[in-house]
N, C-alpha and C positions, 0 to 999 in steps of 0.2 A: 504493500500500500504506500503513495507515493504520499507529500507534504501535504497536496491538494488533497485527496482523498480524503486523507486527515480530518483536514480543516475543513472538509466541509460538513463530514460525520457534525461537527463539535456546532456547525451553526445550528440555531434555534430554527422552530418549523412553526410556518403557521398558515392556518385555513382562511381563509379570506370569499364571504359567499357573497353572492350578485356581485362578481368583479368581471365583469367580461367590459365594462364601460365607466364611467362617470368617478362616484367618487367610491367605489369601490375597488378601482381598477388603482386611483390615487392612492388609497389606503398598502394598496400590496405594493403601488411602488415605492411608496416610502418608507415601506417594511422593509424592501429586498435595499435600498439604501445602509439602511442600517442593521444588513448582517442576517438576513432575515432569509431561508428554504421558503418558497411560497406555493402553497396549491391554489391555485386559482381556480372558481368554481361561481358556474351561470347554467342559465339552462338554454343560453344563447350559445350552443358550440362554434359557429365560425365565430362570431365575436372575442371566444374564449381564444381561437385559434390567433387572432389578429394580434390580442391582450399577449400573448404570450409570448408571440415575436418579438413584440413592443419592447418589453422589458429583459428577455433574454439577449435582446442588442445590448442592452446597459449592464451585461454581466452578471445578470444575475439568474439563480439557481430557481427553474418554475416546471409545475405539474399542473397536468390541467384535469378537472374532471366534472364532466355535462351531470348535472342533478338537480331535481326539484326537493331543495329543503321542506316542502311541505308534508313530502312519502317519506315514511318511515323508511322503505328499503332505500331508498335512494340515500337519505343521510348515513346510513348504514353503509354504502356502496362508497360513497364521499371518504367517510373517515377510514374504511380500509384502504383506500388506493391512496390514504395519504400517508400511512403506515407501510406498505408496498413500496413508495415511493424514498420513505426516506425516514422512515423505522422509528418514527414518533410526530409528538404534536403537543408544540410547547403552548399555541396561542391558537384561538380561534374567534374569527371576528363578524359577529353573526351581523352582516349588511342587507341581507338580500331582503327587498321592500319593495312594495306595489303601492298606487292610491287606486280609489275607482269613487272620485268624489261622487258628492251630490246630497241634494237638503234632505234629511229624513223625512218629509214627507213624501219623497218621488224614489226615495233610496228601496232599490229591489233586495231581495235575502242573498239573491247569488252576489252584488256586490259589497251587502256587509261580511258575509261567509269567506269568500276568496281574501280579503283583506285580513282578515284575522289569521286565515289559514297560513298565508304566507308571511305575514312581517310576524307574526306570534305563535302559532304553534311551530315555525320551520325554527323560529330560534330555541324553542325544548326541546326538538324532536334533535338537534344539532347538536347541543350540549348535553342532552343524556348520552347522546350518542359517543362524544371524545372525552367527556367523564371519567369513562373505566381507564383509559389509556392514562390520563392527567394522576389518577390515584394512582395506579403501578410506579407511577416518574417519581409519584409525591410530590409535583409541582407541575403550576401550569395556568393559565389566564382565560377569561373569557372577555370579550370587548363587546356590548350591545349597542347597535347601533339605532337610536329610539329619535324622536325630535323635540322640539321646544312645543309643535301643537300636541302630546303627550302631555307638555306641565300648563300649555291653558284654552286647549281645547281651539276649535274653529269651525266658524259655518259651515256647512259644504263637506265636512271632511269628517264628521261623525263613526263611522269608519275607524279610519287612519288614526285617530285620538286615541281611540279607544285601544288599538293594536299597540300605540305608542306608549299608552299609561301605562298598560298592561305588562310591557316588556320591562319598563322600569319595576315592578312591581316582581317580575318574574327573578329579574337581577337582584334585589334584595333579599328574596328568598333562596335564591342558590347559594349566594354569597355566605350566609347563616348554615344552611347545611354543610358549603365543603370549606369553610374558613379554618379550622383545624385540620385539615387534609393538606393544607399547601395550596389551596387553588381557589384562587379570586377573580371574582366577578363585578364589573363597573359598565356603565351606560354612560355615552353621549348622546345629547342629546342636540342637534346642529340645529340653527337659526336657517335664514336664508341665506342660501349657500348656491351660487354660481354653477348653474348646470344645464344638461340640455333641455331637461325639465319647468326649470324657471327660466329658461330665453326666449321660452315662448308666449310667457305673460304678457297681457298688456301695459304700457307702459303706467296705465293709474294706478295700476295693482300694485306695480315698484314703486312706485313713488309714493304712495299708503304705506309700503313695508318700510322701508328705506327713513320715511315720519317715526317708529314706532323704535329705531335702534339710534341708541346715545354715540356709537362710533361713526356712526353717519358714513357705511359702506356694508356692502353685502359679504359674504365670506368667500371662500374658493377652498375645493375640493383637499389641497393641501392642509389646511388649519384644522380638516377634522383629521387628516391621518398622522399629524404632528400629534393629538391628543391621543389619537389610538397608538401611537411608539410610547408614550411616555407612560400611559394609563398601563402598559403590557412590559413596563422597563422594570428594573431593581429600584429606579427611585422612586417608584408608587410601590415598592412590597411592602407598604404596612395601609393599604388605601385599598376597601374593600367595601362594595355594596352602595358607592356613590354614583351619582349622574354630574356628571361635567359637563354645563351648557357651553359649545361656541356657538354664540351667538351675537358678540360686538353690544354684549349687554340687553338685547329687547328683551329675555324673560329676567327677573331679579326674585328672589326669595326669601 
């Protein structure tokens, strides 16, 4: 086994879901900046394919693996082929989120049910799922990726709130069961954050959000995976079961 080899056993591993684009794709490249085995996982496969080029340009170490967090076998299928891959799993950072707005009077079941499905039961069905692996190591992180309409709700998006609260909610209780285990669990929660998603708003909409934040600027995909390195680093190993807004300050508590 050569020096490389080595060192690359010795890097830390982490799962990174809905990273095929946006700011999940952000999130694993600033993992694999800092030292980071990355399995990249969407259930967008050429996307994953594109993602993966992307960042194996920049030198860094990547798996890729098509799954819908919402199927039990599939997150099953996820954390084996990331164990396959590279024979553990220090981090996992449950991203993968949908909306399907719209006002609970007109809101259908299939678009409350899908929303839930996927931004909250994929993140249990993900974490029970790399759990057993995290207890063997005796160490290991989870990162939830939740938002600021989690801590104050919003028209239109009843849904998506409720996915969001929920996940925070989920993250305190895990955090309580595996805190003595070695393995912690924290949520962010992003503001409005620079994406494909929001370039397509109308410009009053921005400029109503844009009113409601003291730093008078929207964020970028970076600022949240600056908080997922640091939230999953040694200098947060005593930071367990918290939500960290970036948000440029619009929610305060």
């Amino acid at each position: 086994m050569n020096n490389s080899e080595i060192n690359a056993i010795e890097m830390p591993v982490a799962i990174v879901t809905g990273s095929a684009r946006g700011i999940g794709l952000e999130i694993a490249r600033v993992l694999g900046e800092n030292g980071y085995r990355i399995m990249l996982s969407d259930i967008n496969e050429a996307g994953l394919e594109t993602a993966k080029a992307d960042l194996i340009a920049g030198d860094m170490i990547v798996a890729t693996c098509v799954a819908d967090v919402s199927n039990g076998e599939d997150a099953e299928k996820l954390t084996n082929s990331t164990i396959e891959a590279f024979g553990r799993i220090d981090l996992l950072v449950n991203n993968a989120g949908i909306t399907r707005d719209g006002l609970i009077m007109r809101m259908d079941e299939n678009a409350w049910d899908l929303v839930l499905k996927v931004n909250l039961k994929g993140a249990f069905l993900m974490s029970k799922a790399v759990v057993r692996t995290m207890l063997k190591q005796k160490q290991g992180a989870i990162v939830n990726i939740s938002s600021v309409i989690g801590l104050m709700g919003n028209a239109g998006q009843a849904n998506y709130a409720a996915s969001k609260a929920g996940l925070i909610g989920f993250t305190k209780s895990f955090a309580k069961e595996f805190g003595r285990k070695g393995i912690r669990a924290n949520a962010i929660a992003p503001g409005f954050i620079n994406s494909e998603m929001t370039a397509v708003l109308p410009d009053k909409v921005k400029e109503q959000m844009l009113a409601q934040i003291p730093m008078n600027s929207f964020g970028n995909p970076r600022d949240v995976a600056n908080a997922v390195v640091f939230l999953a680093s040694n200098k947060a190993s005593y930071i367990t079961g918290q939500v960290l807004t970036v948000d440029g300050g619009m929610v305060m508590s």
